[in-house]
N, C-alpha and C positions, 0 to 999 in steps of 0.2 A: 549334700543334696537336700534341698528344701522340696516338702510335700503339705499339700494343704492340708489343713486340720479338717475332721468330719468324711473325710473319702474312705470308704472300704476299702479292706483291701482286693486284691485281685489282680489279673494276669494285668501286665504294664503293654498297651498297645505302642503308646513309643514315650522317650522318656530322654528329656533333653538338660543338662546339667546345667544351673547357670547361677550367676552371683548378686545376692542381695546388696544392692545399694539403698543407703541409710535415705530413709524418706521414701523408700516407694514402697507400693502395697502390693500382693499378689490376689489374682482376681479373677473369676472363669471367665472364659471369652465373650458372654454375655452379656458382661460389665463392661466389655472394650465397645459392644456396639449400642450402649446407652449411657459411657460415662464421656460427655464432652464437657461437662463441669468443670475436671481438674486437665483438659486440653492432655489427655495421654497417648504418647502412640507406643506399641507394643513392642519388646527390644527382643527379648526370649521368654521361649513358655517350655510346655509339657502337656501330652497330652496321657490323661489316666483316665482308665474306664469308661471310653468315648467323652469324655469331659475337655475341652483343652483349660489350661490354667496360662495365663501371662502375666510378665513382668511390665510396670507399664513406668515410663519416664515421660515427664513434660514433655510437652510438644506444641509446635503451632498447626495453624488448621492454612486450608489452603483452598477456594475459592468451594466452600463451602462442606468440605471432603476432609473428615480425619486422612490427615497423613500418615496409613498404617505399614511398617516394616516388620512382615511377619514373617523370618526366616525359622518355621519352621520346618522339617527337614521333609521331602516327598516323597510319596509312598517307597517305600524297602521292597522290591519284589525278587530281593534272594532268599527270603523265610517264609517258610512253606504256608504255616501256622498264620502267620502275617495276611497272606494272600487268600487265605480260605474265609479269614475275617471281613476283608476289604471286601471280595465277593457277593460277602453276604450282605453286608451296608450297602454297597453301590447295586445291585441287584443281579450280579451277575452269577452266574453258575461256574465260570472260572476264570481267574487271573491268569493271564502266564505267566513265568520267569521272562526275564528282559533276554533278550537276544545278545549272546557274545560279541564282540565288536568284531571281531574275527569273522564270522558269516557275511558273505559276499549274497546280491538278489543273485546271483548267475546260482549259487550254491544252493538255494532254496528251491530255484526252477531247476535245477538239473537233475532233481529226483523226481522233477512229474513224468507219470506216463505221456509218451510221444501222445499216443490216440486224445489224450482230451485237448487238444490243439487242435484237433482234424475237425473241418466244416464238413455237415451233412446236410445236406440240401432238404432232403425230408423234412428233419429234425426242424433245419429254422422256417420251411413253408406252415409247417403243424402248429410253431410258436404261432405264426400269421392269424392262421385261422381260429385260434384259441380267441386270441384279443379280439379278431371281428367279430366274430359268435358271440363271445360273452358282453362284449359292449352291445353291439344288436337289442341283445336280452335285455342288457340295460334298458335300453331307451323303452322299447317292448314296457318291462316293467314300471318303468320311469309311468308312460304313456296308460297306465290301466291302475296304476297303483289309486288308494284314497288317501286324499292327504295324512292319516297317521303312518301309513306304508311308507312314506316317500323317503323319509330318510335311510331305509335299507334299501331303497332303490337306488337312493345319491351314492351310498356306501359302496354296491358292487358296482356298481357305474364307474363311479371315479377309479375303482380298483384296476376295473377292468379297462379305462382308457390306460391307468399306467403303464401296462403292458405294453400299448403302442412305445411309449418314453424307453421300455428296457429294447424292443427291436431296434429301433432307433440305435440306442446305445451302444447293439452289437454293432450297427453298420459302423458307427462312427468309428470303432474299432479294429473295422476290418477283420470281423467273426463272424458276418452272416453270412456271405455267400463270395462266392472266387473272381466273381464278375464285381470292379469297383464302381462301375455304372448302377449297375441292379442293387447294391448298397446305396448310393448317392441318391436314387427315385425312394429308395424304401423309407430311407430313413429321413430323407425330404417330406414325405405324404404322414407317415408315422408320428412325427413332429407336429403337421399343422393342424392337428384339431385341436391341439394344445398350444396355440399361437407360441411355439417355441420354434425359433429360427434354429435350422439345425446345425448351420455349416458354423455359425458362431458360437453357440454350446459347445461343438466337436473344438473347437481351436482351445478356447477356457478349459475344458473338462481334461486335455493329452497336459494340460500343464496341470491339473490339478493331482494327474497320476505321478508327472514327475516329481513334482513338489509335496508330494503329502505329507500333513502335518509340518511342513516348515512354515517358520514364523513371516509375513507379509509375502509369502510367494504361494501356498496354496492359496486358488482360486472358489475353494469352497465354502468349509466355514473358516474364518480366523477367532478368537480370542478376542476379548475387547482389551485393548490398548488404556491405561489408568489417564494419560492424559485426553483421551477422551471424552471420558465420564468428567473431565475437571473442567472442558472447554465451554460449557452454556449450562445454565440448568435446563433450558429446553432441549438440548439434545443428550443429556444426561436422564431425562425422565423416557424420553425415545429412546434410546438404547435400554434399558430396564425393564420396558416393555418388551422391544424385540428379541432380548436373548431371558426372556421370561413368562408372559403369557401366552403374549402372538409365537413366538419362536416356531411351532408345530405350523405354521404359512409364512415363514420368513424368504423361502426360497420363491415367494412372489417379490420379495423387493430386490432378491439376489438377481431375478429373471428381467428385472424394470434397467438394474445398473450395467450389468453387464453387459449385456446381448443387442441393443440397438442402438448404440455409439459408435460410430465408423472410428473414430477418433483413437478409442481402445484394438485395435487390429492393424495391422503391418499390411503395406500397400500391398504387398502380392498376395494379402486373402482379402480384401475389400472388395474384387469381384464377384467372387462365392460369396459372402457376407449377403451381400448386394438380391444376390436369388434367392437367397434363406428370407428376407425380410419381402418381397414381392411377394411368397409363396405364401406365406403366412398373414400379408393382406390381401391379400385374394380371398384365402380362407374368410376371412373378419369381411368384406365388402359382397362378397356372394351366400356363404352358409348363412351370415349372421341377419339378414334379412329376408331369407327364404324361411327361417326359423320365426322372427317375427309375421311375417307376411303372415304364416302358417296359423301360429294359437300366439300373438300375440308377445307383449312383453313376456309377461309371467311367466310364458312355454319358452322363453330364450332362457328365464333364470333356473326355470324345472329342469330343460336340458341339456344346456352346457353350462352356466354357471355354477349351480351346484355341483354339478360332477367335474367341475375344472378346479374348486377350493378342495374338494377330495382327493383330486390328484395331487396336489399344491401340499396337501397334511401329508400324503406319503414320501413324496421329494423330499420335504426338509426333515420328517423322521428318520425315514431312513437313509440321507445323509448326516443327519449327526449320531444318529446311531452308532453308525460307518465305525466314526474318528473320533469321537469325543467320550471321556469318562476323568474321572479324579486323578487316575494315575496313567494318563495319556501324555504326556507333554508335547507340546511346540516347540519347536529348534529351532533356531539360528541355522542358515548356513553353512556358516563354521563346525558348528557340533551334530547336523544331519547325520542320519545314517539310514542311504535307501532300505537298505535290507529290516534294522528295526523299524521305519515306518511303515513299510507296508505290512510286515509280519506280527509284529507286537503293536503297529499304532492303528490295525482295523479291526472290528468286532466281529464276529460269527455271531448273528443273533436270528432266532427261530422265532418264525410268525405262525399265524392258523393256519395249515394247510390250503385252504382256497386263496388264502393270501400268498404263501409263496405259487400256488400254480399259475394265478390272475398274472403275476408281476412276475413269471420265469427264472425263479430262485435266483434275482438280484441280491437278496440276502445273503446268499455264499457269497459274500463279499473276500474272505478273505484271498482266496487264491485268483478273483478278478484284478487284485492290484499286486498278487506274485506275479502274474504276465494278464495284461486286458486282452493281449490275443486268445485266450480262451473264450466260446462260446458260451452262452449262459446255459443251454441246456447241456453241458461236461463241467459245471462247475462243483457239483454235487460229487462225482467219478473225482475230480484234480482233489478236493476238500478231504476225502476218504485218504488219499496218498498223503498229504501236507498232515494228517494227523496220526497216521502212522509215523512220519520221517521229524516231524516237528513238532507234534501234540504239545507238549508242555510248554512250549512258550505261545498259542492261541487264547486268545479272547472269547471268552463264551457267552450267549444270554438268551435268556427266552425274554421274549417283548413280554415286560410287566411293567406296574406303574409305579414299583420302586427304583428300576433304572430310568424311565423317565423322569421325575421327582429328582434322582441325584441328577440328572445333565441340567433340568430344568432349574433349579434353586442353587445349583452349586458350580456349575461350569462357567464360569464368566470372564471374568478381567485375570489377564495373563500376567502371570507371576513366574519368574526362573524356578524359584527355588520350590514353591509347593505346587506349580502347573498351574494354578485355577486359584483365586481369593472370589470370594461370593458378594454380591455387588453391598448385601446386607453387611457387612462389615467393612466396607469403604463407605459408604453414604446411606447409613442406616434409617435419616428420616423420609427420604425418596425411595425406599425399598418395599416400599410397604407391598406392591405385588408379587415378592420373591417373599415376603411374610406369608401373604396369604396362600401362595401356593404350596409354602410349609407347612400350615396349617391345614389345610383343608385339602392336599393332593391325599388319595389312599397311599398306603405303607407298603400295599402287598406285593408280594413276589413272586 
């Protein structure tokens, strides 16, 4: 077993055996993403005291992209020790154990209490009035603030439209109310102040529960694909951007592709399709000019633009939140497993209190994708039961900017074997925004 010369010693986080061949150098991974000099791609390494070390052999390059094969092995979450570490690096407060292959989703949902299934009318009119009140308040606020106020105006503003997006959500679900009409109006109105067509969302979004985390079939986020980033350097510099800067508003471009293509939808929902996209012009050709009419441009961007890019930053956080971390993987297929995707591949992650009430503890994510027929105000009751019956293998986090930092710098281009290569080590002179968000994003947790 070769070990670099000059490393302390210390606990071996992983540690991979491998054979020197004559003429090549051993080198930390540092060196793989600024030595294009001697053309190396990476065969085996080691990773000691968060260092990785690789073995590096010739190599050719390939439309402008070291060709890196970096089978090192992905995260171990059967040691315990292992997983308290990873926690701590990726920002999380717990890993869980991977799920038996043995556990069936019927076996997971079979230990929830019946009652958190049960619609209460109350409950989702109460969500209702949450969201109007506190939006209201917004615009209220929006409408009196001085310009350095504004942006904690945009802040509960946008929070508070989200809310409409999660009622919405339950209808789409068939959790708000027993009447499937009185869902179809709710979550139709609920939708259009967020020019989000609802009946197209509701179709994308049941496949994005049965497919989660599978590889080209979930409908939410995917993985970037290596031949992607190899296809143009213009759309290789746009992808770097999008799953690195911008990523926290990327669910504006998911909301551009998906949703107003007739072409993406099977003929018998293109009629619904069809009144989701009228309703939400309607919205845009009546609001949006009574809004200018009223105070102008500016008063269109003070009161629904801003608070529409606010909405847009909690969408795409807390969808990759959801699903995405280092030792998350993407499947095939073939190697899916409903039960570990929905149980081991969603996060439990805790916001500010005004944040989970704004947005109706959509963050208990996990047991909305053990069954979405649960409503959001019994998600918190089903999560209590799933961590009595299953605790150890949940995902945990408190929203900090160390588990943003790891999704952002480190979750990119899909790899089998390690889940995630960071775009900085496939095309490290186009990286330089996933640099600088290493640099300069806070640490804390």
């Amino acid at each position: 077993m070769a070990m670099a010369s000059g490393v302390s010693a210390g606990p071996v986080l992983q540690l991979t055996s491998f054979r020197r061949v004559p003429g090549s150098r051993l080198l930390p991974r540092r060196a793989a993403t600024g030595a294009p000099a001697g053309n190396f791609f990476v065969k085996r390494g080691l990773v000691y005291n968060r260092r990785s070390y690789h073995h590096f052999l010739p190599s050719k390059q390939r439309g402008g992209l070291q060709a890196a094969v970096l089978p090192v092995a992905p995260p171990i979450l059967d040691d315990e020790e292992k997983r308290k570490q990873m926690a701590e690096d990726f920002g999380f407060t717990q890993i869980g154990e991977e799920l038996p292959d043995s556990v069936t989703l019927k076996d997971v949902m079979d230990t929830l209490p019946k009652e958190v299934f049960e619609i209460n009318d109350v409950k989702a009119w109460t969500s209702v009035l949450i969201s109007v009140t506190s939006y209201a308040l917004g615009l209220f606020f929006i409408a009196k603030s001085p310009w350095y106020l504004l942006p904690l105006a945009w802040a509960w503003t946008g929070t508070a439209v989200t809310g409409f997006f999660v009622i919405g959500h339950d209808c789409a679900h068939k959790s708000f109310s027993r009447n499937k009409l009185v869902e179809d109006i709710v979550g139709t109105l609920a939708f259009m102040p967020l020019i989000y067509p609802y009946e197209p969302w509701r179709f994308k979004h049941d496949r994005h529960h049965a497919k989660t985390n599978m590889l080209v079939e979930d409908t939410a986020w995917q993985p970037v694909w290596q031949k992607e980033i190899e296809s143009s350097p213009f759309l290789r510099k746009a992808i770097i951007f999008g799953y690195g800067p911008i990523r926290p508003w990327m669910s504006i471009a998911h909301w551009l592709i998906w949703h107003f293509d007739l072409k993406k939808f099977r003929p018998n929902e293109v009629p619904r399709v069809k009144i989701s996209l009228a309703s939400v012009f309607a919205f845009m050709a009546i609001v949006w000019p009574l809004i200018i009419l009223k105070s102008g441009l500016v008063g269109w961007l003070k009161f629904w633009f801003m608070p529409w890019m606010v909405y847009h930053f909690w969408m795409s956080t807390f969808t990759m939140v959801h699903h995405t971390a280092p030792h998350i993987p993407f499947k095939s297929s073939e190697e899916w497993n409903a039960a570990q995707a929905q149980l081991n591949g969603t996060v439990h992650c805790n916001y500010p209190q005004w944040i989970e009430i704004l947005c109706h503890d959509i963050n208990v994510h996990v047991p909305h994708h053990i069954s979405p027929k649960i409503p959001s105000y019994n998600l918190r009751a089903a999560y209590d039961s799933i961590k009595q019956n299953w605790g150890k293998y949940v995902n945990e986090a408190n929203w900090n900017w160390r588990l943003m930092k790891t999704i952002l710098t480190r979750c990119h281009v899909y790899d089998k074997e390690r889940y995630y290569v960071p775009f900085d080590e496939l095309a490290p002179e186009e990286s330089q925004p996933i640099k600088f968000l290493r640099k300069f994003m806070p640490d804390y947790a």
